[in-house]
mmCIF file of the N, C-alpha and C atoms, coordinates in Angstrom:
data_MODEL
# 
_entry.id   MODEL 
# 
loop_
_atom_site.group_PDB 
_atom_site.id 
_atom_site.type_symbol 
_atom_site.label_atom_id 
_atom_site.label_alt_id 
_atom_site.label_comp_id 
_atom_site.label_asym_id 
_atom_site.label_entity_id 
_atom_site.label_seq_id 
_atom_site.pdbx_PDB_ins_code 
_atom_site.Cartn_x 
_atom_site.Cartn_y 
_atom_site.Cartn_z 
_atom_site.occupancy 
_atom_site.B_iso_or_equiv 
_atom_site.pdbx_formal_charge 
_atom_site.auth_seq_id 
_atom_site.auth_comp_id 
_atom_site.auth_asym_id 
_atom_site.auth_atom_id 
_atom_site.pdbx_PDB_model_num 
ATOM 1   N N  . UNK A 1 1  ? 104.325 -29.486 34.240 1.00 0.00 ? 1  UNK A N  1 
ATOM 2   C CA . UNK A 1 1  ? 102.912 -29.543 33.957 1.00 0.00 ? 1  UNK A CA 1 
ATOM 3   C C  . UNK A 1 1  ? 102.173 -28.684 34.986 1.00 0.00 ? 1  UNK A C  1 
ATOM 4   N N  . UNK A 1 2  ? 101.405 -27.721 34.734 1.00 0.00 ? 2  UNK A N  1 
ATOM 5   C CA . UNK A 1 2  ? 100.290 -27.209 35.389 1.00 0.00 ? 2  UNK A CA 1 
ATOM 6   C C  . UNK A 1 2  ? 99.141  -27.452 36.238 1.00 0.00 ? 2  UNK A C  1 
ATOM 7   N N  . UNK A 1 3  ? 99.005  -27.193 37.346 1.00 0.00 ? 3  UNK A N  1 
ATOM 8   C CA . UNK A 1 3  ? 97.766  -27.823 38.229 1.00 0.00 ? 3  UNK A CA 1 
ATOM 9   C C  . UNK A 1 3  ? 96.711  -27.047 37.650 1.00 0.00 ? 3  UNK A C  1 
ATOM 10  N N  . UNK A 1 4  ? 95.787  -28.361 37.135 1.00 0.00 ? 4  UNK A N  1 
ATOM 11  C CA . UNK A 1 4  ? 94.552  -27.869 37.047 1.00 0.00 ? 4  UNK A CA 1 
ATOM 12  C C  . UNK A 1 4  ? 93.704  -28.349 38.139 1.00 0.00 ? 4  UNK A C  1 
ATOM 13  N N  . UNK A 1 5  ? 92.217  -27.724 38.333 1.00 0.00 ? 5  UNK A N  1 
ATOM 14  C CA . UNK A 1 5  ? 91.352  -28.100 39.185 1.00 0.00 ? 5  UNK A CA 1 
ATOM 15  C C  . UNK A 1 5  ? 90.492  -29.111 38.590 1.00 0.00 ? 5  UNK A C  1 
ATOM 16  N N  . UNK A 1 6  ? 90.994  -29.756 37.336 1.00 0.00 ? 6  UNK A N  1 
ATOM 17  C CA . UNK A 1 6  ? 90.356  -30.982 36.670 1.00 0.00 ? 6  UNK A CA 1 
ATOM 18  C C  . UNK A 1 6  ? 90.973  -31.960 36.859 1.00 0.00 ? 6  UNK A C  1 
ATOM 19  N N  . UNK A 1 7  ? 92.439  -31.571 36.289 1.00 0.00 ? 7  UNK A N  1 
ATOM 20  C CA . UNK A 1 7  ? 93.392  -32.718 36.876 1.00 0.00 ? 7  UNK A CA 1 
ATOM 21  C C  . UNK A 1 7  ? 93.542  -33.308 38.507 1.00 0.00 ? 7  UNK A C  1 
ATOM 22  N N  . UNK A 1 8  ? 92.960  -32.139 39.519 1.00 0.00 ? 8  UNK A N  1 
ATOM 23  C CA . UNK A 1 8  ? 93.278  -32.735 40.940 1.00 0.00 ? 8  UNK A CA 1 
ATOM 24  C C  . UNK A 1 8  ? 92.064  -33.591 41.336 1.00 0.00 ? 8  UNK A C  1 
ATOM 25  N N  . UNK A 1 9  ? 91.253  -33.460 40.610 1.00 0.00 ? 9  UNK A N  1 
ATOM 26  C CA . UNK A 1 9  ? 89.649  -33.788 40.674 1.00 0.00 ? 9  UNK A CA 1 
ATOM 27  C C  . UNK A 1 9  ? 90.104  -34.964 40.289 1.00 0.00 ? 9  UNK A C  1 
ATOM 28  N N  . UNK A 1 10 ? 90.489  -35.281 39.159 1.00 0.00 ? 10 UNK A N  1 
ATOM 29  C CA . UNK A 1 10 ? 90.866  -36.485 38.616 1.00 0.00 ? 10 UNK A CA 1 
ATOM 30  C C  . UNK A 1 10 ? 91.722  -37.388 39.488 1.00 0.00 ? 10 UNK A C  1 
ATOM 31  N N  . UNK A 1 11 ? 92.857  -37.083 40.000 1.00 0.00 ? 11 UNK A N  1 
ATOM 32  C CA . UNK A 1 11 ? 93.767  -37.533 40.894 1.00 0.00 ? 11 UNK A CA 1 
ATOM 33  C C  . UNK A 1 11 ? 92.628  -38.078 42.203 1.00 0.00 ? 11 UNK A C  1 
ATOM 34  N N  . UNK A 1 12 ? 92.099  -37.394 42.808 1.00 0.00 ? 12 UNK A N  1 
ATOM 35  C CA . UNK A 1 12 ? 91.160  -37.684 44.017 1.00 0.00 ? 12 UNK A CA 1 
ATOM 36  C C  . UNK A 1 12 ? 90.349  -38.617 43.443 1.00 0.00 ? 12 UNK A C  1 
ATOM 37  N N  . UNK A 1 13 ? 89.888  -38.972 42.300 1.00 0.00 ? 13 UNK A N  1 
ATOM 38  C CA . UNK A 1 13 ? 88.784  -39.636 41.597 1.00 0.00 ? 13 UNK A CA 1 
ATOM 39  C C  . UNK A 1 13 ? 89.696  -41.033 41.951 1.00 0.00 ? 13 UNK A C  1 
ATOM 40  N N  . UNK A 1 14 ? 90.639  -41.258 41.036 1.00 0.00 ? 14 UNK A N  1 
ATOM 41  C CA . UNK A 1 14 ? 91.574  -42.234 41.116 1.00 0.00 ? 14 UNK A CA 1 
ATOM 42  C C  . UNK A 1 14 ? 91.867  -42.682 42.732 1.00 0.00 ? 14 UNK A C  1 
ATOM 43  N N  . UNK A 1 15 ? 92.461  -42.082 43.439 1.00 0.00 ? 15 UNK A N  1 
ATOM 44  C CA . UNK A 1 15 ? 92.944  -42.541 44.516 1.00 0.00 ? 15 UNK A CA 1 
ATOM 45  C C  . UNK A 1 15 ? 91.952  -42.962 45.528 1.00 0.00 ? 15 UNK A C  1 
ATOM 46  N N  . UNK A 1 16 ? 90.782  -42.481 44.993 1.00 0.00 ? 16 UNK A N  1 
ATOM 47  C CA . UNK A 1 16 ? 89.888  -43.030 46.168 1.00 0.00 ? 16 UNK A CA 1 
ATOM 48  C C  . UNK A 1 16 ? 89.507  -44.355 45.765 1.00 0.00 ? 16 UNK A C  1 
ATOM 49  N N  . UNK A 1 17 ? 89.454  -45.122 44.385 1.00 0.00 ? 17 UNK A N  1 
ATOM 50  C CA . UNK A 1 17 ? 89.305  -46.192 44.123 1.00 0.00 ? 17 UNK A CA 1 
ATOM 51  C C  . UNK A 1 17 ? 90.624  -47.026 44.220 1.00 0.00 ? 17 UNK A C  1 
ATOM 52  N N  . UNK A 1 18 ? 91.572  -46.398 44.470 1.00 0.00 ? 18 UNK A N  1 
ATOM 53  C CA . UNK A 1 18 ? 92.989  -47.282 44.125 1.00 0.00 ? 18 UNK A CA 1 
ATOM 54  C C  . UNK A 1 18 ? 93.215  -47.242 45.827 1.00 0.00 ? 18 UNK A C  1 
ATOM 55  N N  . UNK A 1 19 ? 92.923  -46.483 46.955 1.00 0.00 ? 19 UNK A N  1 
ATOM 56  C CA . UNK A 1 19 ? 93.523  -46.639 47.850 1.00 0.00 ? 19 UNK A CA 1 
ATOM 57  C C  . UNK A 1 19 ? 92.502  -46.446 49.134 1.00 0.00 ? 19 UNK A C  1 
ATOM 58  N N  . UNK A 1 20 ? 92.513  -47.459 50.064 1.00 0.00 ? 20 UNK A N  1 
ATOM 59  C CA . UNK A 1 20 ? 92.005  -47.009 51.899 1.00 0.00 ? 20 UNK A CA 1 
ATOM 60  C C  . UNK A 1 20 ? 92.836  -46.232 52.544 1.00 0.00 ? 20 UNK A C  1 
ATOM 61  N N  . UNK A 1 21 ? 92.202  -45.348 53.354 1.00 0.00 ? 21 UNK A N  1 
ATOM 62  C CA . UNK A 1 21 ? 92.452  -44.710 54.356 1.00 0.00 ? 21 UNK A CA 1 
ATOM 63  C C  . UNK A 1 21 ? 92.785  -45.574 55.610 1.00 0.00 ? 21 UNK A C  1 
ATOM 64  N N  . UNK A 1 22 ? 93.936  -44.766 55.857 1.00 0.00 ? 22 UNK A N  1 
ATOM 65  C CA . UNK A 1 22 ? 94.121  -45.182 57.329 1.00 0.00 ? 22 UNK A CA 1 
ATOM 66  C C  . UNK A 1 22 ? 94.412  -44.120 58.398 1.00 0.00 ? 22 UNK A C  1 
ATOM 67  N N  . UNK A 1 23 ? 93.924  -43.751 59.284 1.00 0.00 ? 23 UNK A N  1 
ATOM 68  C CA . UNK A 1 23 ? 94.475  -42.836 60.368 1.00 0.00 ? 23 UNK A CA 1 
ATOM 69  C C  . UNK A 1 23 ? 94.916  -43.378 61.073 1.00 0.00 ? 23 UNK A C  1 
ATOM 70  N N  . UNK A 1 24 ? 96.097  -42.837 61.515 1.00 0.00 ? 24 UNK A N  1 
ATOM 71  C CA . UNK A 1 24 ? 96.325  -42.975 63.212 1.00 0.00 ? 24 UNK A CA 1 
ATOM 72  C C  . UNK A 1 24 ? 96.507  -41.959 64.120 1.00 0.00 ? 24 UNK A C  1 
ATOM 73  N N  . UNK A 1 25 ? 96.607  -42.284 65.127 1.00 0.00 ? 25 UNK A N  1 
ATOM 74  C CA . UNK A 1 25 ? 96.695  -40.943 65.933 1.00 0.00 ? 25 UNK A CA 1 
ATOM 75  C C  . UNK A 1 25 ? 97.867  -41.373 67.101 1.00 0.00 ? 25 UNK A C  1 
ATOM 76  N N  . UNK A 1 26 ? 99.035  -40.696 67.607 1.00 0.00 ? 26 UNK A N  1 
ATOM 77  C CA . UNK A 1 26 ? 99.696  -40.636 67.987 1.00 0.00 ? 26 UNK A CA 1 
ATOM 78  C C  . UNK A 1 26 ? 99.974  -39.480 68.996 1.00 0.00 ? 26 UNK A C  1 
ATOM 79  N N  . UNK A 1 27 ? 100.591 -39.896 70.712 1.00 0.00 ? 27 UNK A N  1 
ATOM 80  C CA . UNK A 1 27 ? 100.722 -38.372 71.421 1.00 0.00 ? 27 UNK A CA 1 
ATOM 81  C C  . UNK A 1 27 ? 101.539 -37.374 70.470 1.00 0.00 ? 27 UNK A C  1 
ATOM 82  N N  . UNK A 1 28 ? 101.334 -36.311 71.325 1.00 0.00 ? 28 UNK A N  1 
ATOM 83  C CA . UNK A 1 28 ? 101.894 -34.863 70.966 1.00 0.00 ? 28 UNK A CA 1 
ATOM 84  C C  . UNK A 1 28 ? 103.394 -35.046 71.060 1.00 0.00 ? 28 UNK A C  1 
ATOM 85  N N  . UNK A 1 29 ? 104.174 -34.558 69.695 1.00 0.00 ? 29 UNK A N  1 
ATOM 86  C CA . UNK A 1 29 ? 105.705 -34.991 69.833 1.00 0.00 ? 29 UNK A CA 1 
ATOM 87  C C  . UNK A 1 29 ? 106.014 -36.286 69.288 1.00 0.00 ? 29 UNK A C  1 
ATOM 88  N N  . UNK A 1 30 ? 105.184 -37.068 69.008 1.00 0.00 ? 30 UNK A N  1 
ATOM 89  C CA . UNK A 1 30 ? 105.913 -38.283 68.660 1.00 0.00 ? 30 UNK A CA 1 
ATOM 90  C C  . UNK A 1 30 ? 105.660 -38.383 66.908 1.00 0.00 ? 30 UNK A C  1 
ATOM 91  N N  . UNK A 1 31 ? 104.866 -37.608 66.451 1.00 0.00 ? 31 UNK A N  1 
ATOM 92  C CA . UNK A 1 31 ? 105.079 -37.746 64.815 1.00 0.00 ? 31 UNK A CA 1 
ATOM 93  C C  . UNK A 1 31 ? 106.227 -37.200 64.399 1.00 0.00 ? 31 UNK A C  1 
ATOM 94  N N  . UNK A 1 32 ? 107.028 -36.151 64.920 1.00 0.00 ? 32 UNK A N  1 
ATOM 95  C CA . UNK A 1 32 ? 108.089 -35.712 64.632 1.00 0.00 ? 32 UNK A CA 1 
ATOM 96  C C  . UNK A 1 32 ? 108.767 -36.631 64.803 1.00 0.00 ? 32 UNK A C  1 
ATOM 97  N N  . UNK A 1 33 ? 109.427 -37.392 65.646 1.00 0.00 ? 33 UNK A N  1 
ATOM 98  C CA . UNK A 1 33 ? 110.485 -38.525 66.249 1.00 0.00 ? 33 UNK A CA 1 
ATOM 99  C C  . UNK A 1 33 ? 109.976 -39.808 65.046 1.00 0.00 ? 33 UNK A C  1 
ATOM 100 N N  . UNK A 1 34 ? 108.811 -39.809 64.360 1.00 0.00 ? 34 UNK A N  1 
ATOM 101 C CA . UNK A 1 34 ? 108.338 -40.896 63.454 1.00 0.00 ? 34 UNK A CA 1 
ATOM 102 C C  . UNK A 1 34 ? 109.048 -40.412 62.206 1.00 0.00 ? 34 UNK A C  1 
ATOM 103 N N  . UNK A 1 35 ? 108.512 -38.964 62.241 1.00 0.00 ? 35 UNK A N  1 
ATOM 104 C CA . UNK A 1 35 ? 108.770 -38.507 60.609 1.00 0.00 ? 35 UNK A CA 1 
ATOM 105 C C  . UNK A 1 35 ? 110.290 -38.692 60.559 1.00 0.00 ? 35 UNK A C  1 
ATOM 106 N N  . UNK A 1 36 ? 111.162 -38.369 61.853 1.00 0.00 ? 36 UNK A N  1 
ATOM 107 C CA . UNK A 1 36 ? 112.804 -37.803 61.583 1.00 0.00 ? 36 UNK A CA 1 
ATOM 108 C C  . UNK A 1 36 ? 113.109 -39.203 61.032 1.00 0.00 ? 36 UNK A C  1 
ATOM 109 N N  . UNK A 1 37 ? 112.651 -40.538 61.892 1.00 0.00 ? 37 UNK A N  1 
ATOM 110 C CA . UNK A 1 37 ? 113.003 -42.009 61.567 1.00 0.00 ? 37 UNK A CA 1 
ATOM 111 C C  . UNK A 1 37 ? 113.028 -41.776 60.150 1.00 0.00 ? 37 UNK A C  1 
ATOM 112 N N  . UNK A 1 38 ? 111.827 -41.998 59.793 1.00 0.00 ? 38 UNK A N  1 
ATOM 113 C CA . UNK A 1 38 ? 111.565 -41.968 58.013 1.00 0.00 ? 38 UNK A CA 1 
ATOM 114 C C  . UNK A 1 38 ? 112.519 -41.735 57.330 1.00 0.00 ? 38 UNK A C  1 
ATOM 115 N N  . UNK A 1 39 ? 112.563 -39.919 57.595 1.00 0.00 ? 39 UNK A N  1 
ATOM 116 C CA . UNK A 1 39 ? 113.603 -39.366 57.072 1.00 0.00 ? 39 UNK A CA 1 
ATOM 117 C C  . UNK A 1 39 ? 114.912 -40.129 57.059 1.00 0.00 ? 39 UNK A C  1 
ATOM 118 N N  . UNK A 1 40 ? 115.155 -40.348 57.889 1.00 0.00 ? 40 UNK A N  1 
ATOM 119 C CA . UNK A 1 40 ? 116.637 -41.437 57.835 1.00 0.00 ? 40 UNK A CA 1 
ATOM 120 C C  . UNK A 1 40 ? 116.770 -42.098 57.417 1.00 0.00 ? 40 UNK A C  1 
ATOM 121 N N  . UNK A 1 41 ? 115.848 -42.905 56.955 1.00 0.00 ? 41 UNK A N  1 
ATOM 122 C CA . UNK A 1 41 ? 115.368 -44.234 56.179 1.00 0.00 ? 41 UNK A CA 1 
ATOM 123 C C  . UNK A 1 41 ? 115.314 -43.874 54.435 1.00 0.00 ? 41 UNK A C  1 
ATOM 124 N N  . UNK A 1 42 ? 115.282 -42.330 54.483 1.00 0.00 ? 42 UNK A N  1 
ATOM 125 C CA . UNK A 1 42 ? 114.637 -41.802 53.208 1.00 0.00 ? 42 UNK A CA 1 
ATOM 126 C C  . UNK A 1 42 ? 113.615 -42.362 52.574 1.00 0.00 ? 42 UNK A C  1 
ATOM 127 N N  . UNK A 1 43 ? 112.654 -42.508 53.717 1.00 0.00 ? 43 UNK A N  1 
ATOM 128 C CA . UNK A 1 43 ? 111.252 -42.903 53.094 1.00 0.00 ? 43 UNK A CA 1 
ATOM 129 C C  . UNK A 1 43 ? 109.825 -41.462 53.625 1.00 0.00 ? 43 UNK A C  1 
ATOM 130 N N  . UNK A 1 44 ? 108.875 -41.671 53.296 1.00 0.00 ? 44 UNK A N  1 
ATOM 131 C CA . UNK A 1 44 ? 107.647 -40.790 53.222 1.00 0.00 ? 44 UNK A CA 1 
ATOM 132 C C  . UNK A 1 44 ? 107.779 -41.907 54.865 1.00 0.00 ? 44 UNK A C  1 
ATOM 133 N N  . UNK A 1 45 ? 106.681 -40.689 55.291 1.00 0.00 ? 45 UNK A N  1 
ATOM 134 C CA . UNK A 1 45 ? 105.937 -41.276 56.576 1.00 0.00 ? 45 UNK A CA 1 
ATOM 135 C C  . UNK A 1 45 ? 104.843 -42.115 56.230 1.00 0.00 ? 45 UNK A C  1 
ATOM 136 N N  . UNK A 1 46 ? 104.219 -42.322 54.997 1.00 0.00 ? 46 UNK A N  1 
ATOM 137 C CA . UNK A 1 46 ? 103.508 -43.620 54.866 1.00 0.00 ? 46 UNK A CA 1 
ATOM 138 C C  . UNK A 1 46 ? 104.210 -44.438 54.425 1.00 0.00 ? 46 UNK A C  1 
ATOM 139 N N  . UNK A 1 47 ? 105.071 -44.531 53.569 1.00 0.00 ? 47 UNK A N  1 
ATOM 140 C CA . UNK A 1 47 ? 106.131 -45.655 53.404 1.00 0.00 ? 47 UNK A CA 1 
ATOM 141 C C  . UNK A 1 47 ? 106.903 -46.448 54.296 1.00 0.00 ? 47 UNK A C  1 
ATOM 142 N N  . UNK A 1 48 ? 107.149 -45.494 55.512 1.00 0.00 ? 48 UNK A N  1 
ATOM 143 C CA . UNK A 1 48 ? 107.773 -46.027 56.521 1.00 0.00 ? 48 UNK A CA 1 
ATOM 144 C C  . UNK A 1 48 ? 106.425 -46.850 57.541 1.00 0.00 ? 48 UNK A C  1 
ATOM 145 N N  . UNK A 1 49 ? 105.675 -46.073 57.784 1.00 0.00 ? 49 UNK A N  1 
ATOM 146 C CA . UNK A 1 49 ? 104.886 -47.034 58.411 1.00 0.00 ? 49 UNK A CA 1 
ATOM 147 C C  . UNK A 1 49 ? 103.564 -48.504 57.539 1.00 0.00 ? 49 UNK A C  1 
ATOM 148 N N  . UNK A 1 50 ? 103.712 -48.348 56.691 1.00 0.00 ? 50 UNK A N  1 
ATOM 149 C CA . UNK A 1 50 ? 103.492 -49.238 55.678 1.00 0.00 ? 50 UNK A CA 1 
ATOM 150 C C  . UNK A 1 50 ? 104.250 -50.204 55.579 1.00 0.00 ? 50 UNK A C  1 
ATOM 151 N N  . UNK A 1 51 ? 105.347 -50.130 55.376 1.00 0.00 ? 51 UNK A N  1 
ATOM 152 C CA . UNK A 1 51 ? 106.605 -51.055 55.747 1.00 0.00 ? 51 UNK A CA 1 
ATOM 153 C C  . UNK A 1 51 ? 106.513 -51.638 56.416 1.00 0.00 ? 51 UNK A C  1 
ATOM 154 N N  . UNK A 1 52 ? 106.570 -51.309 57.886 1.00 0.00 ? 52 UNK A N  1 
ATOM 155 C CA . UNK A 1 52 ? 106.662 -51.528 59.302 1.00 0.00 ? 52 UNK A CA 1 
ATOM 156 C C  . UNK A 1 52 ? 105.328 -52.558 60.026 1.00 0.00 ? 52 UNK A C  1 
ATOM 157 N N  . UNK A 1 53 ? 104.433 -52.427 58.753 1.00 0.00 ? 53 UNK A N  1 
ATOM 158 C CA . UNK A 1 53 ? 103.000 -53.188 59.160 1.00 0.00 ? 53 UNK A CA 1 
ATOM 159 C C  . UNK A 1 53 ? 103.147 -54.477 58.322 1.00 0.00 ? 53 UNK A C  1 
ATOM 160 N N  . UNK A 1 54 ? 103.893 -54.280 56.809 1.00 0.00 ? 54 UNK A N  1 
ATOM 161 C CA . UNK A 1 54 ? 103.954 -55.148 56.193 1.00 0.00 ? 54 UNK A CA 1 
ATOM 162 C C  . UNK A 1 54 ? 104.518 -56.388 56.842 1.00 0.00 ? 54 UNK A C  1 
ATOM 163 N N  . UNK A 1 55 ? 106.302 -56.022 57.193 1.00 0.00 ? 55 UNK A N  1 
ATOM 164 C CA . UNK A 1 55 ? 106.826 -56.326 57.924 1.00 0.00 ? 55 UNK A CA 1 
ATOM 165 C C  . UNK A 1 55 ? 106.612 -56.873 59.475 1.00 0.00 ? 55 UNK A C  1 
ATOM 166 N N  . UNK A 1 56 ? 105.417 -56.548 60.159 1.00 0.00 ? 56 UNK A N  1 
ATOM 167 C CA . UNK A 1 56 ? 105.182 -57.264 61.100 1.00 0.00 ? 56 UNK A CA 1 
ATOM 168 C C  . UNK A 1 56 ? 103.863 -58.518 60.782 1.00 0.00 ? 56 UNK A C  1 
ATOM 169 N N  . UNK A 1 57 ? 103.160 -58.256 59.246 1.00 0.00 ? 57 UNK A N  1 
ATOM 170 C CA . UNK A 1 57 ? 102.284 -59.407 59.385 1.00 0.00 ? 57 UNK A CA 1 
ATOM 171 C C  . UNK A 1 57 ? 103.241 -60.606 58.862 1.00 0.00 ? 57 UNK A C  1 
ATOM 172 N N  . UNK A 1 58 ? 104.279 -60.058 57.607 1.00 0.00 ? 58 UNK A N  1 
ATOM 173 C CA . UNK A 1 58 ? 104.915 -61.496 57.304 1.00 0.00 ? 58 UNK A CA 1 
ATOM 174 C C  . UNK A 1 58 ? 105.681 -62.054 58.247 1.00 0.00 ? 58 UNK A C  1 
ATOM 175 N N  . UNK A 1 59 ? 105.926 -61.227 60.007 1.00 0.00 ? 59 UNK A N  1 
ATOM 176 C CA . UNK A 1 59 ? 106.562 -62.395 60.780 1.00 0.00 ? 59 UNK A CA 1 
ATOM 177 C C  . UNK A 1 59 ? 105.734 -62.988 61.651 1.00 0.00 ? 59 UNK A C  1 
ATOM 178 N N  . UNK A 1 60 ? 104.088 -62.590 61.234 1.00 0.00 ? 60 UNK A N  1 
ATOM 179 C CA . UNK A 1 60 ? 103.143 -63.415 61.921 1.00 0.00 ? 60 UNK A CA 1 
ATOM 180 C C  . UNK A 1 60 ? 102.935 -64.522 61.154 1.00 0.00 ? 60 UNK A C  1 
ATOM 181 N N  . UNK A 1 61 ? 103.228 -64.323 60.153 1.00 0.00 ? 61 UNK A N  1 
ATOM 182 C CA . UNK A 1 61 ? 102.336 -65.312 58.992 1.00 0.00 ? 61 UNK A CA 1 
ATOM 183 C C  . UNK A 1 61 ? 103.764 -66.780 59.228 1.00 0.00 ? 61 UNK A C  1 
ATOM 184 N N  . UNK A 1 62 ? 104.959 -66.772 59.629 1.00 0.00 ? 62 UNK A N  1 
ATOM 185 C CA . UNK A 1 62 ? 105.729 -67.662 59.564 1.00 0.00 ? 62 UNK A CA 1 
ATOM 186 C C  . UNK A 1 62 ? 105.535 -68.237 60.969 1.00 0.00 ? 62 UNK A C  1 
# 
């Protein structure tokens, strides 16, 4: 399928109602050492740290 500049419009339309932003910011050098983790994991760098948050509220919540 073809990128249109309607369809990405559309996509941004969507995701801004379907999803929050989160930044973080991290020293110099350490997103690489995050991303390689991921990678190992074969997950995205938001998947992996998404995970990793999920995962630390359900061992607050017990």
């Amino acid at each position: 399928m073809a990128y249109t500049k309607a369809g990405g419009e559309a996509v941004n339309r969507y995701s801004k109602k379907a999803y929050d932003d989160l930044r973080i910011r991290v020293k110099k050098g350490e997103k690489e050492i995050i991303q390689a983790r991921a990678k190992e994991l074969d997950k995205s760098l938001n998947q992996y740290v998404t995970d990793l948050i999920k995962e630390d509220i359900k061992k607050s919540n017990t």
